[in-house]
Biopython code that builds the backbone (N, CA, C, O; Angstrom):
import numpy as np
from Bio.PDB.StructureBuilder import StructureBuilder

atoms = [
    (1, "UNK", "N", (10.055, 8.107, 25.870)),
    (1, "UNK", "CA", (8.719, 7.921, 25.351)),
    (1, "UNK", "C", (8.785, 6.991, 24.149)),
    (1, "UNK", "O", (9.883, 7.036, 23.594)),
    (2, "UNK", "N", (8.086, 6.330, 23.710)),
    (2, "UNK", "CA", (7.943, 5.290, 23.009)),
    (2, "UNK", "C", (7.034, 5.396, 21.968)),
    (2, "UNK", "O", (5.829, 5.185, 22.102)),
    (3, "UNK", "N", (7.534, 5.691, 21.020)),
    (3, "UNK", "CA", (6.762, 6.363, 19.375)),
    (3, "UNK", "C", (6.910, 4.978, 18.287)),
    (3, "UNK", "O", (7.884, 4.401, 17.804)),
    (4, "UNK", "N", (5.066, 4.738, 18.158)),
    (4, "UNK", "CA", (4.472, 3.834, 17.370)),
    (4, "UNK", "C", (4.312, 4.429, 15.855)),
    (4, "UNK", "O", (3.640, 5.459, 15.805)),
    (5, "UNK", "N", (4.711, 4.049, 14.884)),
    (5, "UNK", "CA", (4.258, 4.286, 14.035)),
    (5, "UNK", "C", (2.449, 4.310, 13.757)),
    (5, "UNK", "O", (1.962, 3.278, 13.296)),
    (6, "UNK", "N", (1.639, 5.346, 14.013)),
    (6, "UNK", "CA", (0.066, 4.701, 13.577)),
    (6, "UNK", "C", (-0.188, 4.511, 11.948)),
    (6, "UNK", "O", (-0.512, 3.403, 11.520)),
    (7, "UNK", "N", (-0.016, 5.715, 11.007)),
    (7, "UNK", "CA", (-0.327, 5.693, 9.785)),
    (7, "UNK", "C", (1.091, 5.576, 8.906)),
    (7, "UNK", "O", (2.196, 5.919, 9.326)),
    (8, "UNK", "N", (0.789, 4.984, 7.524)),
    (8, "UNK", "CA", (1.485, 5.692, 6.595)),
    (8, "UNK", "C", (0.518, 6.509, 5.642)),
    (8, "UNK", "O", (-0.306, 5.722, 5.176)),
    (9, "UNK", "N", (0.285, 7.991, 5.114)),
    (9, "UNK", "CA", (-0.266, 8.171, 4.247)),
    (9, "UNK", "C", (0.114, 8.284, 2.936)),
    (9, "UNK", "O", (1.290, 8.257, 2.571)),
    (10, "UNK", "N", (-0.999, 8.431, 2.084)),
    (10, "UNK", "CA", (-1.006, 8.668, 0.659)),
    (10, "UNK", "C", (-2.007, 9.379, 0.133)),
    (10, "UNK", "O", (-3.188, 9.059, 0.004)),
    (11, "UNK", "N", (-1.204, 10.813, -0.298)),
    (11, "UNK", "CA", (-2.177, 11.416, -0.967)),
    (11, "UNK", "C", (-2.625, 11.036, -2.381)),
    (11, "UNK", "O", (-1.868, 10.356, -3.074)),
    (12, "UNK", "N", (-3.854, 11.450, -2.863)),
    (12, "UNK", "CA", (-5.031, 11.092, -3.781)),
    (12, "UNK", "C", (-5.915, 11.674, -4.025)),
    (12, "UNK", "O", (-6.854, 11.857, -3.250)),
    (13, "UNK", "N", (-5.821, 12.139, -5.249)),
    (13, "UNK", "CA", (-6.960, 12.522, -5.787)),
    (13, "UNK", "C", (-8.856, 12.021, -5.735)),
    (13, "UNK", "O", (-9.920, 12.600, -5.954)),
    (14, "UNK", "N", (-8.490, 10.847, -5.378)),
    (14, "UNK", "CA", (-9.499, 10.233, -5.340)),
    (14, "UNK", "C", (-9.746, 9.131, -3.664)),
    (14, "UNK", "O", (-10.412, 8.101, -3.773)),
    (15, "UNK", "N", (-9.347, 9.387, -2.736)),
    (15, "UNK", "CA", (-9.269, 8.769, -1.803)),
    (15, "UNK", "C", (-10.000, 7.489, -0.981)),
    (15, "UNK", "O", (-9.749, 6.583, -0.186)),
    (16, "UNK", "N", (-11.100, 8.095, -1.774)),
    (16, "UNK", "CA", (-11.711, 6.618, -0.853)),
    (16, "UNK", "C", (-11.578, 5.702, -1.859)),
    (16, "UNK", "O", (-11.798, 4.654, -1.252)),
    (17, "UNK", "N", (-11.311, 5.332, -3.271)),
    (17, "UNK", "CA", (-11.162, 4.486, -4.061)),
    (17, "UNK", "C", (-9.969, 3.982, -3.979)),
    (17, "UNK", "O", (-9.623, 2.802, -3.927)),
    (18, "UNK", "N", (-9.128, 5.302, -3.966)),
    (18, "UNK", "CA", (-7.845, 4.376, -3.485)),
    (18, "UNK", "C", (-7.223, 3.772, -2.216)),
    (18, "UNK", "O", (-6.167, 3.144, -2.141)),
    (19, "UNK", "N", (-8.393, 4.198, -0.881)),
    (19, "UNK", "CA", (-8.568, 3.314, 0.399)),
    (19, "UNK", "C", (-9.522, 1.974, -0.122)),
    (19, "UNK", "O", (-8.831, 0.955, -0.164)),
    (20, "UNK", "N", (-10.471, 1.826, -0.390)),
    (20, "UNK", "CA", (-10.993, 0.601, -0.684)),
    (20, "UNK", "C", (-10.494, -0.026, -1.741)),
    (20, "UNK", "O", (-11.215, -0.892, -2.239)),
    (21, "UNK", "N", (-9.190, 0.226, -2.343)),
    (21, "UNK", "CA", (-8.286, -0.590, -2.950)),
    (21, "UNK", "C", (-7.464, -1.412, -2.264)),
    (21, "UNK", "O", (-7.132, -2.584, -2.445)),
    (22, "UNK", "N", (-7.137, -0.453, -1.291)),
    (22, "UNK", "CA", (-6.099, -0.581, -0.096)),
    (22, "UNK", "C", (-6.066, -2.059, 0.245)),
    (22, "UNK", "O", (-5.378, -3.067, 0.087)),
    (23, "UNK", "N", (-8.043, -1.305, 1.218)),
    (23, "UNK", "CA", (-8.284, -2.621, 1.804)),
    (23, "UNK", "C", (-8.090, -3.949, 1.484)),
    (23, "UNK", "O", (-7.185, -4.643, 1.947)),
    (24, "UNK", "N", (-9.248, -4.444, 0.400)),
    (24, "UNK", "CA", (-9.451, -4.761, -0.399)),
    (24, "UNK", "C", (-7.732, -6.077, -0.616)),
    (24, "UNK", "O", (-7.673, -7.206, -0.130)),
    (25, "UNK", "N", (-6.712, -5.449, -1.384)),
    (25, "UNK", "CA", (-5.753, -6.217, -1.145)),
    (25, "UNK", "C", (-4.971, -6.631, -0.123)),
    (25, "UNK", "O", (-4.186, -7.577, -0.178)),
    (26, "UNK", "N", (-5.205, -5.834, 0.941)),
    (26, "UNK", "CA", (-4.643, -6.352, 2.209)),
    (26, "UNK", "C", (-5.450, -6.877, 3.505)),
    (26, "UNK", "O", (-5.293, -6.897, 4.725)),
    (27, "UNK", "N", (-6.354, -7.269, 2.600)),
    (27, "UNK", "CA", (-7.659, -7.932, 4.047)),
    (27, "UNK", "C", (-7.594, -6.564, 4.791)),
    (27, "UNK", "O", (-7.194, -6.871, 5.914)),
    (28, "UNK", "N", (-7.750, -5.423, 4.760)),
    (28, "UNK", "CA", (-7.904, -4.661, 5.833)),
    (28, "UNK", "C", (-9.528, -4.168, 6.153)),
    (28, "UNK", "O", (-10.586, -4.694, 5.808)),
    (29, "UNK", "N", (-9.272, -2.996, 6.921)),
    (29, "UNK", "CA", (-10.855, -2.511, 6.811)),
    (29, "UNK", "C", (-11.231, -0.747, 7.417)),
    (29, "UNK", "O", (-10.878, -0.040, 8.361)),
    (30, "UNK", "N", (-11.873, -0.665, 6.575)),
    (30, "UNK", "CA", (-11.901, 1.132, 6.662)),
    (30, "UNK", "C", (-12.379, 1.231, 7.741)),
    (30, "UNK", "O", (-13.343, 0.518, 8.022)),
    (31, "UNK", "N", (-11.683, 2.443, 8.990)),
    (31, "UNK", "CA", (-12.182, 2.389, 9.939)),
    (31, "UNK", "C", (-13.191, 3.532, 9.680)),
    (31, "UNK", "O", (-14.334, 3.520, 10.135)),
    (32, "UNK", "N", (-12.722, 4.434, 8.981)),
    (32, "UNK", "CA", (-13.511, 5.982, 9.037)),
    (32, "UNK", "C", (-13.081, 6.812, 7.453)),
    (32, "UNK", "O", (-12.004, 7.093, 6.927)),
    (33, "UNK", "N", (-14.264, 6.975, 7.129)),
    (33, "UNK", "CA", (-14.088, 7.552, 5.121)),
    (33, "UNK", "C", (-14.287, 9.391, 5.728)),
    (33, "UNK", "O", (-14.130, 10.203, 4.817)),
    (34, "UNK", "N", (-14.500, 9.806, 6.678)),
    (34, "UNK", "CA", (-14.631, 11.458, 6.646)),
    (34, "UNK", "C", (-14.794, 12.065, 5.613)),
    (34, "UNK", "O", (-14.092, 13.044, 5.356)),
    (35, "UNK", "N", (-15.654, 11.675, 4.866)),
    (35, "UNK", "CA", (-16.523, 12.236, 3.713)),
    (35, "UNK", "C", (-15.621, 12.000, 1.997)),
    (35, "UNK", "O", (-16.080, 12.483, 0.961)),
    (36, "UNK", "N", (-14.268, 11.147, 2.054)),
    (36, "UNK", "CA", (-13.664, 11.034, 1.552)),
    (36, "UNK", "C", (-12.381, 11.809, 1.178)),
    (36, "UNK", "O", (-11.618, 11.687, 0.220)),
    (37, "UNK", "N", (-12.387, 12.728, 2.341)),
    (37, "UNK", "CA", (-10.821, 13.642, 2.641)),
    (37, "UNK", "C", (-9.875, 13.096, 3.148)),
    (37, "UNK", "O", (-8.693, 13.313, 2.884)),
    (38, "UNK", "N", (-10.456, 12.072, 4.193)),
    (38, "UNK", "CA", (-8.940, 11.041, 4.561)),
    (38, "UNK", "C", (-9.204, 10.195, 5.062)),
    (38, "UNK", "O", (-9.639, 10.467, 6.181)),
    (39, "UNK", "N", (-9.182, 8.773, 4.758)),
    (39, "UNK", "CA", (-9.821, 7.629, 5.165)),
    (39, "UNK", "C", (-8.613, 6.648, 5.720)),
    (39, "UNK", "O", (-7.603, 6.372, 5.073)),
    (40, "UNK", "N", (-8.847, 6.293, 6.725)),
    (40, "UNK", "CA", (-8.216, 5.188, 7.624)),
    (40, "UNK", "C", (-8.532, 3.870, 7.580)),
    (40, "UNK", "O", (-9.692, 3.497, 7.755)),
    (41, "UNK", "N", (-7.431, 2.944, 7.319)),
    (41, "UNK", "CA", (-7.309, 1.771, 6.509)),
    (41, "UNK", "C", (-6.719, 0.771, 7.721)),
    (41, "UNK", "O", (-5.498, 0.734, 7.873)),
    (42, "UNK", "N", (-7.656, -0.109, 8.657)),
    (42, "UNK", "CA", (-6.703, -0.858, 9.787)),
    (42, "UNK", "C", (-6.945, -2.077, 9.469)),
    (42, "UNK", "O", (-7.992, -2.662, 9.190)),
    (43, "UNK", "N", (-5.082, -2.642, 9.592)),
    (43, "UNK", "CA", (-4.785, -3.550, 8.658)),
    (43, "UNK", "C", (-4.430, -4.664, 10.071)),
    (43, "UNK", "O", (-3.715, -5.664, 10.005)),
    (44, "UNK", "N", (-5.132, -4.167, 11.269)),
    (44, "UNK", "CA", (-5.008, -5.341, 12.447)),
    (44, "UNK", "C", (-4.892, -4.398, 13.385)),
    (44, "UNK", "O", (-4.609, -3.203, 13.302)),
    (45, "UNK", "N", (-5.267, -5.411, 14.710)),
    (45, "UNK", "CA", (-4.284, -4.716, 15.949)),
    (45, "UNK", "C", (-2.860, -4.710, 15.847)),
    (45, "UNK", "O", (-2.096, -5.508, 15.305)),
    (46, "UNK", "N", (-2.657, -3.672, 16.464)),
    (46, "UNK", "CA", (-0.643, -3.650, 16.789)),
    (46, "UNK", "C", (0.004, -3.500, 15.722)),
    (46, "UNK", "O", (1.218, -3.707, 15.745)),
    (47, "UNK", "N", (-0.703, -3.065, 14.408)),
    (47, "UNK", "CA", (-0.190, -2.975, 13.319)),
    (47, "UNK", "C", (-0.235, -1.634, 12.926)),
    (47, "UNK", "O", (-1.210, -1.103, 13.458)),
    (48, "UNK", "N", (0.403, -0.844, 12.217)),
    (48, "UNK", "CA", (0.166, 0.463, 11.097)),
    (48, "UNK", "C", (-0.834, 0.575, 10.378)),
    (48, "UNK", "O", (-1.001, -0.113, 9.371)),
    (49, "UNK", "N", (-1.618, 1.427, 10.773)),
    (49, "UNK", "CA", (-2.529, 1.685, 9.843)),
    (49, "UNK", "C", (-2.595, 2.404, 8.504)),
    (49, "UNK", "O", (-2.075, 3.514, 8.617)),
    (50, "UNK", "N", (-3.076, 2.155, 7.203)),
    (50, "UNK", "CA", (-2.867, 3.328, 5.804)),
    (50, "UNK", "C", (-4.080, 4.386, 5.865)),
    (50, "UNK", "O", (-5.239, 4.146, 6.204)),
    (51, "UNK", "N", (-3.695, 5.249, 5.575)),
    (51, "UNK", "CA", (-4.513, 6.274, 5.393)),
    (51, "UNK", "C", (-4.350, 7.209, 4.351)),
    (51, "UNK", "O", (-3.209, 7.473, 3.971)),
    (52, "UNK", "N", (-5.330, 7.745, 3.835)),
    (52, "UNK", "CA", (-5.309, 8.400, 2.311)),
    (52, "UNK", "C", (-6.355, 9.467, 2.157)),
    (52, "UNK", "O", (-7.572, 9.501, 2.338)),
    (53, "UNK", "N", (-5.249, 10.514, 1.670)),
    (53, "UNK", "CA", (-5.748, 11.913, 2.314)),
    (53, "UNK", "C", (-5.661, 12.536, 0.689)),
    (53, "UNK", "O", (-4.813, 12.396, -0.193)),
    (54, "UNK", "N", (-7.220, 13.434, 0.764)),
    (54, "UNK", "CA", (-7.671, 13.576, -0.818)),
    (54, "UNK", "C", (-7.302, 15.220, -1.195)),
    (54, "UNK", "O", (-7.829, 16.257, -0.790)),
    (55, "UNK", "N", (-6.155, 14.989, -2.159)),
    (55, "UNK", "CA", (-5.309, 16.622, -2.629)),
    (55, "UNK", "C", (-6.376, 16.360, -4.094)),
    (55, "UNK", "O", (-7.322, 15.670, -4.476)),
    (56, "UNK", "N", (-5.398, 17.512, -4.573)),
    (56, "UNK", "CA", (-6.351, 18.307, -5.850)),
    (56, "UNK", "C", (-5.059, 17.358, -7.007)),
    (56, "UNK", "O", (-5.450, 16.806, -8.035)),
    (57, "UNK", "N", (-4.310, 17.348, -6.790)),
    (57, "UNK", "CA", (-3.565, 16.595, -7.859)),
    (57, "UNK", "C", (-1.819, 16.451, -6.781)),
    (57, "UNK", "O", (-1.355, 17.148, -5.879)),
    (58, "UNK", "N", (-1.275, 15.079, -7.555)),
    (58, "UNK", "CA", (-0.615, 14.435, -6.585)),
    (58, "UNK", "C", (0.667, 14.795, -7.338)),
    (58, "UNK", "O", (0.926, 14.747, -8.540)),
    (59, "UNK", "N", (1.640, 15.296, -5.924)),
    (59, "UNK", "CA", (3.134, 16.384, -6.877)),
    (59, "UNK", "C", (3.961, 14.975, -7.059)),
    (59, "UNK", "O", (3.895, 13.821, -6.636)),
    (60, "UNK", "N", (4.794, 15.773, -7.958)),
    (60, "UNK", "CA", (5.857, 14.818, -8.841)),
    (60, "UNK", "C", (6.982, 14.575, -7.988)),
    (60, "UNK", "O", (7.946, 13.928, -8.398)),
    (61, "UNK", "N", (6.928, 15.049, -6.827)),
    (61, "UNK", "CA", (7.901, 15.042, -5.770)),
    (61, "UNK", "C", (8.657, 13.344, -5.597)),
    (61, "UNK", "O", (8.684, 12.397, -6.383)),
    (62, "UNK", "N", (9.104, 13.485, -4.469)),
    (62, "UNK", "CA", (8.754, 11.948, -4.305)),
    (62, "UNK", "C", (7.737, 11.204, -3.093)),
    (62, "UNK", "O", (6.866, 11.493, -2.273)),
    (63, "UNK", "N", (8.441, 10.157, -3.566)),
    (63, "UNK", "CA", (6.522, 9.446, -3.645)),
    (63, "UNK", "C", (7.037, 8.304, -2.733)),
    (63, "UNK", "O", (8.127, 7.731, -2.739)),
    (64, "UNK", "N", (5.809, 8.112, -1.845)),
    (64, "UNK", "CA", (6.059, 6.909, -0.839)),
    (64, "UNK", "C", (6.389, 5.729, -0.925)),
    (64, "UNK", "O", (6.485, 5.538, -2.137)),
    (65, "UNK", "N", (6.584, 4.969, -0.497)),
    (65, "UNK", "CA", (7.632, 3.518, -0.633)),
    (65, "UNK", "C", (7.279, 2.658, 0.341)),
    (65, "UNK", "O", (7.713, 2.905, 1.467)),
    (66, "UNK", "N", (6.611, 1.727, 0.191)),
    (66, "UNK", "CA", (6.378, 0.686, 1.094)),
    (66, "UNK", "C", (6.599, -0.446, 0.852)),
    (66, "UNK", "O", (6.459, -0.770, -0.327)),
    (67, "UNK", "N", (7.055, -1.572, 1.901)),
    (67, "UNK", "CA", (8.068, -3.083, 1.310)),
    (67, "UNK", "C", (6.714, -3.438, 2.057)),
    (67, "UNK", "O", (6.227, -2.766, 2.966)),
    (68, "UNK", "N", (6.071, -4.864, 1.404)),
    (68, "UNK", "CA", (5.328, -5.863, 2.523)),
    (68, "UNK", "C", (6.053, -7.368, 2.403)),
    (68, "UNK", "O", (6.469, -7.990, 1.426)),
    (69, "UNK", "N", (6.022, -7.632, 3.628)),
    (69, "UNK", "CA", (7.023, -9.294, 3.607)),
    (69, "UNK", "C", (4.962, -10.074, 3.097)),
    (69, "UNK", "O", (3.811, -9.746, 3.385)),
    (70, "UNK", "N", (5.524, -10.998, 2.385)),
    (70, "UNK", "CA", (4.703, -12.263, 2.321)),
    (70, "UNK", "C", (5.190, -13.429, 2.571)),
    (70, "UNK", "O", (6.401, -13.641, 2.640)),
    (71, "UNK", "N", (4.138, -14.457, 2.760)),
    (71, "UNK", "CA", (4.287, -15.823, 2.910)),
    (71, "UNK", "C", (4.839, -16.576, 1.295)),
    (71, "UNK", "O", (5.792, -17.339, 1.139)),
    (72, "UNK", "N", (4.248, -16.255, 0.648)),
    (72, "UNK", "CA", (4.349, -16.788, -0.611)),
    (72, "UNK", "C", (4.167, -15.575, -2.038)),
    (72, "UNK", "O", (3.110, -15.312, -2.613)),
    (73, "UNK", "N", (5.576, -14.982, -2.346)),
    (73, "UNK", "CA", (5.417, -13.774, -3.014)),
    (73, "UNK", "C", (4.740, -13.971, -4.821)),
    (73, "UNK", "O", (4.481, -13.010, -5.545)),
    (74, "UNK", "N", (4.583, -15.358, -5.199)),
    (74, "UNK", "CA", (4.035, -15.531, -6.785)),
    (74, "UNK", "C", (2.525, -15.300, -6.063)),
    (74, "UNK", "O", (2.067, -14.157, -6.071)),
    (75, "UNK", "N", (1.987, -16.068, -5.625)),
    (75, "UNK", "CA", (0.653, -16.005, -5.025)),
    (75, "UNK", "C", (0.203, -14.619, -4.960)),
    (75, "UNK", "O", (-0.747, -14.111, -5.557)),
    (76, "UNK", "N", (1.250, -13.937, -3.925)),
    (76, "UNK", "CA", (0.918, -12.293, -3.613)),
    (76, "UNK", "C", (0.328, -11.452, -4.613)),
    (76, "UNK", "O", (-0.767, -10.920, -4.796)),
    (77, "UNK", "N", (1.891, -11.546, -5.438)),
    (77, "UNK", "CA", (2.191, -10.525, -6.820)),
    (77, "UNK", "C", (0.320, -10.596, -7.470)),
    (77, "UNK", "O", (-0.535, -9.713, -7.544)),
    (78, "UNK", "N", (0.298, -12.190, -7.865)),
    (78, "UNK", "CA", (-1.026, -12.889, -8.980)),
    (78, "UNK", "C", (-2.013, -12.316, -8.080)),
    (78, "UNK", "O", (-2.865, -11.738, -8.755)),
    (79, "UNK", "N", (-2.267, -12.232, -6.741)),
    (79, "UNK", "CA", (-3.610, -11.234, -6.355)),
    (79, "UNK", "C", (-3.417, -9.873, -6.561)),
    (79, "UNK", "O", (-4.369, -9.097, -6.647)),
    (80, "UNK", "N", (-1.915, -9.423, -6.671)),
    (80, "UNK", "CA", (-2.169, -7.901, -6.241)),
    (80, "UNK", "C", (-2.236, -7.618, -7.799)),
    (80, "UNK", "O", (-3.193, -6.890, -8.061)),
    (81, "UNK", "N", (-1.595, -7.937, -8.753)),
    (81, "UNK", "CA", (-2.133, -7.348, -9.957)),
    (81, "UNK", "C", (-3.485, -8.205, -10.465)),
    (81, "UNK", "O", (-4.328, -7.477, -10.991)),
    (82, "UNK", "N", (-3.669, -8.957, -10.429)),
    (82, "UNK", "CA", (-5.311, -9.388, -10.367)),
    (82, "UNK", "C", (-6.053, -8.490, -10.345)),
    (82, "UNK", "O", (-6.942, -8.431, -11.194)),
    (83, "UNK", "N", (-5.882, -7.234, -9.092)),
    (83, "UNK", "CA", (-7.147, -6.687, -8.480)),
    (83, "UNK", "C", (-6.460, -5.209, -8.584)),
    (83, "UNK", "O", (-6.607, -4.370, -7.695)),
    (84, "UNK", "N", (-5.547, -4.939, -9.996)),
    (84, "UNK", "CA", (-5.657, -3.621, -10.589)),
    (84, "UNK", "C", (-3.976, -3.243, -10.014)),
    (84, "UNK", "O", (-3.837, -2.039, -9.799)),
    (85, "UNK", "N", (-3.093, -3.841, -9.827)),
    (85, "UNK", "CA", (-1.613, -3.139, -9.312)),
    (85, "UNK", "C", (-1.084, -3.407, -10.741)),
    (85, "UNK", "O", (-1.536, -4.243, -11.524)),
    (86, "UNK", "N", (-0.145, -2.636, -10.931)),
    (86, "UNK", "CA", (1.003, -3.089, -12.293)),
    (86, "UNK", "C", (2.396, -3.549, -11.833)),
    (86, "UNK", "O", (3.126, -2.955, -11.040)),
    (87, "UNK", "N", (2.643, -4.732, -12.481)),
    (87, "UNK", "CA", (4.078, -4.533, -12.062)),
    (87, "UNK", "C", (5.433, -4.081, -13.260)),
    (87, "UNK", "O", (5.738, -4.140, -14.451)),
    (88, "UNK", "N", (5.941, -3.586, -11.841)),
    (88, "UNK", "CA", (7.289, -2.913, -12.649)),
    (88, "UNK", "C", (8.361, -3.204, -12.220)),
    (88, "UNK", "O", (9.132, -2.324, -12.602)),
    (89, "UNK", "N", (9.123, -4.270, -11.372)),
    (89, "UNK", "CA", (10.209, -5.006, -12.582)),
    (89, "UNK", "C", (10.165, -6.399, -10.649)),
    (89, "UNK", "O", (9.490, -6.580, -9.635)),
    (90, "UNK", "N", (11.065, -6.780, -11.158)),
    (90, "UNK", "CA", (11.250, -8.210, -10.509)),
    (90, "UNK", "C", (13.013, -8.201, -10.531)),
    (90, "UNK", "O", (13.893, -8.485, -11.343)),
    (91, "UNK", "N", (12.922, -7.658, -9.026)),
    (91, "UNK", "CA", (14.460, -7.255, -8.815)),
    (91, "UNK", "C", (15.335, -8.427, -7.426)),
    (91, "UNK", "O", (14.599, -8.997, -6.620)),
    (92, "UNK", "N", (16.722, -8.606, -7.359)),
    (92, "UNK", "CA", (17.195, -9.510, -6.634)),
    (92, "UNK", "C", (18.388, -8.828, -6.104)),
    (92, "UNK", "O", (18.727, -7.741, -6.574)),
    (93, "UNK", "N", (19.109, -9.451, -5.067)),
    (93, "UNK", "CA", (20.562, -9.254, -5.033)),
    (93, "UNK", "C", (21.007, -9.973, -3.814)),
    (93, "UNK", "O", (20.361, -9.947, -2.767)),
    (94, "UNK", "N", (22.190, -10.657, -3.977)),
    (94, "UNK", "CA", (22.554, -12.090, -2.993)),
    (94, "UNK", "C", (21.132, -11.937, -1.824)),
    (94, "UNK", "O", (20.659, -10.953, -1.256)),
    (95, "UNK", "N", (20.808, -13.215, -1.809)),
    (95, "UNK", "CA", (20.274, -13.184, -0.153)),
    (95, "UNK", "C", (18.722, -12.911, -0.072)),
    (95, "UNK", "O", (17.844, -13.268, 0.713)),
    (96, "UNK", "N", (18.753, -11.855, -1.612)),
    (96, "UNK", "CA", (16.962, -11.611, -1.218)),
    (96, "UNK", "C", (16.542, -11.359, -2.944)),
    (96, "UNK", "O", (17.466, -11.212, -3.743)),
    (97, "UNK", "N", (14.878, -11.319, -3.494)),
    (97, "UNK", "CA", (14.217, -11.066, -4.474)),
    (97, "UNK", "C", (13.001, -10.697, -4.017)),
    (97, "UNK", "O", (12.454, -11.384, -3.155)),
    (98, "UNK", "N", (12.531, -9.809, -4.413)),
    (98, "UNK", "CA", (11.723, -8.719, -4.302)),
    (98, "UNK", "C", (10.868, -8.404, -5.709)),
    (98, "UNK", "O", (11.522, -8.241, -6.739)),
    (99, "UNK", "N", (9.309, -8.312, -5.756)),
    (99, "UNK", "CA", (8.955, -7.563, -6.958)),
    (99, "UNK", "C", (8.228, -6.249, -6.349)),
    (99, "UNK", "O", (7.563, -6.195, -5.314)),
    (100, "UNK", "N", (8.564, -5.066, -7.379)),
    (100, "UNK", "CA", (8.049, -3.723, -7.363)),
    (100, "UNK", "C", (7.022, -3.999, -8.404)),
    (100, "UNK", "O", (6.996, -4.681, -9.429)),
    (101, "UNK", "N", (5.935, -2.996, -7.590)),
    (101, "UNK", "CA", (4.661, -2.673, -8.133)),
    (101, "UNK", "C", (4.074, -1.665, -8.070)),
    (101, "UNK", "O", (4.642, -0.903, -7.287)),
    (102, "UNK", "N", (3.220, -1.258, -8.492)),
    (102, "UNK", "CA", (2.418, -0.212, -8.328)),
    (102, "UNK", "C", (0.791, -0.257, -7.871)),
    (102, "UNK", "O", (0.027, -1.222, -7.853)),
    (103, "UNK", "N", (0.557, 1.130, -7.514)),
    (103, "UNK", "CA", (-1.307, 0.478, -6.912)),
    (103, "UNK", "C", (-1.525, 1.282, -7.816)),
    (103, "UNK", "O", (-0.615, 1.942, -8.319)),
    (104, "UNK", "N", (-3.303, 1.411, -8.344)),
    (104, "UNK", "CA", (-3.583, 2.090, -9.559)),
    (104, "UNK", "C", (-3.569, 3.771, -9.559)),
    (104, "UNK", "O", (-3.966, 4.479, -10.484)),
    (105, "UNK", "N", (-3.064, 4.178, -8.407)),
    (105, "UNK", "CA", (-2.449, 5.827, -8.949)),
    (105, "UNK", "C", (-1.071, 5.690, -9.173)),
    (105, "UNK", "O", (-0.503, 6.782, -9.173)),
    (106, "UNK", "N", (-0.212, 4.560, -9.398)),
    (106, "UNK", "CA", (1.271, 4.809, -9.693)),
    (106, "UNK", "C", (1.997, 5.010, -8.701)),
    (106, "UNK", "O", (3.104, 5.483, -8.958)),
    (107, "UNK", "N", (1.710, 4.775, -7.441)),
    (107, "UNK", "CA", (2.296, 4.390, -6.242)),
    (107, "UNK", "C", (2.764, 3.315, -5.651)),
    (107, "UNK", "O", (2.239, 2.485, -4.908)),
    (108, "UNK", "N", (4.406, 3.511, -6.318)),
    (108, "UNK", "CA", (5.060, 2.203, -6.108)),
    (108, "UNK", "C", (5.325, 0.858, -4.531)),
    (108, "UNK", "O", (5.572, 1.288, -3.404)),
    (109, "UNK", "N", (5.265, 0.098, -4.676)),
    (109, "UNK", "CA", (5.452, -0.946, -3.399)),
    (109, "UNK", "C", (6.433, -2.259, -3.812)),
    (109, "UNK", "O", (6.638, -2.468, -5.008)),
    (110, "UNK", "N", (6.952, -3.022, -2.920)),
    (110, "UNK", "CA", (7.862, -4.229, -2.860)),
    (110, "UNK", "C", (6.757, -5.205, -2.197)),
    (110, "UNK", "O", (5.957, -4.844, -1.334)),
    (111, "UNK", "N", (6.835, -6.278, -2.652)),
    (111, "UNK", "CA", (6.532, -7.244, -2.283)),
    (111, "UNK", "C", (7.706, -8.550, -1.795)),
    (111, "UNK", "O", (8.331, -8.968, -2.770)),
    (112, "UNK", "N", (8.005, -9.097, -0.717)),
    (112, "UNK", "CA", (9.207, -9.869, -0.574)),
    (112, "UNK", "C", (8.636, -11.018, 0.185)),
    (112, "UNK", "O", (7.734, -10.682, 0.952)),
    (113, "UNK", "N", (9.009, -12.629, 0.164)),
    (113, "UNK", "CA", (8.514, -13.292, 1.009)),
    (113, "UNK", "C", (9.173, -12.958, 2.343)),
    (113, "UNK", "O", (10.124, -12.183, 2.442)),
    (114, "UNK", "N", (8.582, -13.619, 3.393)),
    (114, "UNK", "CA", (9.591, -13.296, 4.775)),
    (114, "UNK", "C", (10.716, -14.585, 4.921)),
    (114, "UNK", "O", (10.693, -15.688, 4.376)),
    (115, "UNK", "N", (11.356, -14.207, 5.537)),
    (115, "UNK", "CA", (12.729, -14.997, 5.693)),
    (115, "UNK", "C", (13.603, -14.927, 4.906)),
    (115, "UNK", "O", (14.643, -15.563, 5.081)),
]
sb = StructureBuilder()
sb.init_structure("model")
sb.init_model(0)
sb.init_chain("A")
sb.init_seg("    ")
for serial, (resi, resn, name, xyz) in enumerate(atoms, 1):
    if name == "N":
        sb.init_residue(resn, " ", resi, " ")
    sb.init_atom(name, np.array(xyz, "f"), 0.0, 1.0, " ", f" {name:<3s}", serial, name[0])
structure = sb.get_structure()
């Protein structure tokens, strides 16, 4: 049998703000807000969808991790903190460079060009 990834989630206190953040930086588009308990974020056909599911406060556990390849990662970075991400550090090692960021609940991500 042949298992697609559909979602990654993220819980949030605040969910649909932090789905129409989502969107928002990744050209995507909310398919369904269910009153703001867990909103589905489709970022294309044939692709993974985000989804963000609304807790009472978000545990110190650990916390999700997502890499996105870009075309052009200065460009990327300058929209994604533009439109409210922080970044936290600008890391390398033979072969590849990568910047880590955050979206505005402190939910870290990589940004990398492709190739």
């Amino acid at each position: 049998m042949k298992k697609s990834l559909l979602n990654v989630t993220v819980n949030s206190p605040d969910a649909l703000r932090l789905a129409r953040w989502w969107a928002d930086a990744l050209d995507g588009e909310i398919l369904a807000e269910n009153e703001g308990w867990f909103v589905i974020v489709s970022l294309g056909e044939g692709r993974p969808g985000l989804a963000f599911q609304k807790v009472e406060s978000v545990s110190s556990g650990s916390r999700l991790h997502l890499d996105f390849g870009v075309d052009d990662m200065n460009a990327a970075v300058e929209g994604l903190v533009a439109a409210g991400a922080t970044l936290i550090a600008e890391r390398s090692m033979p072969g590849v460079t990568w910047t880590t960021l955050a979206d505005p609940d402190g939910n870290e991500f990589c940004v990398a060009e492709h190739g």
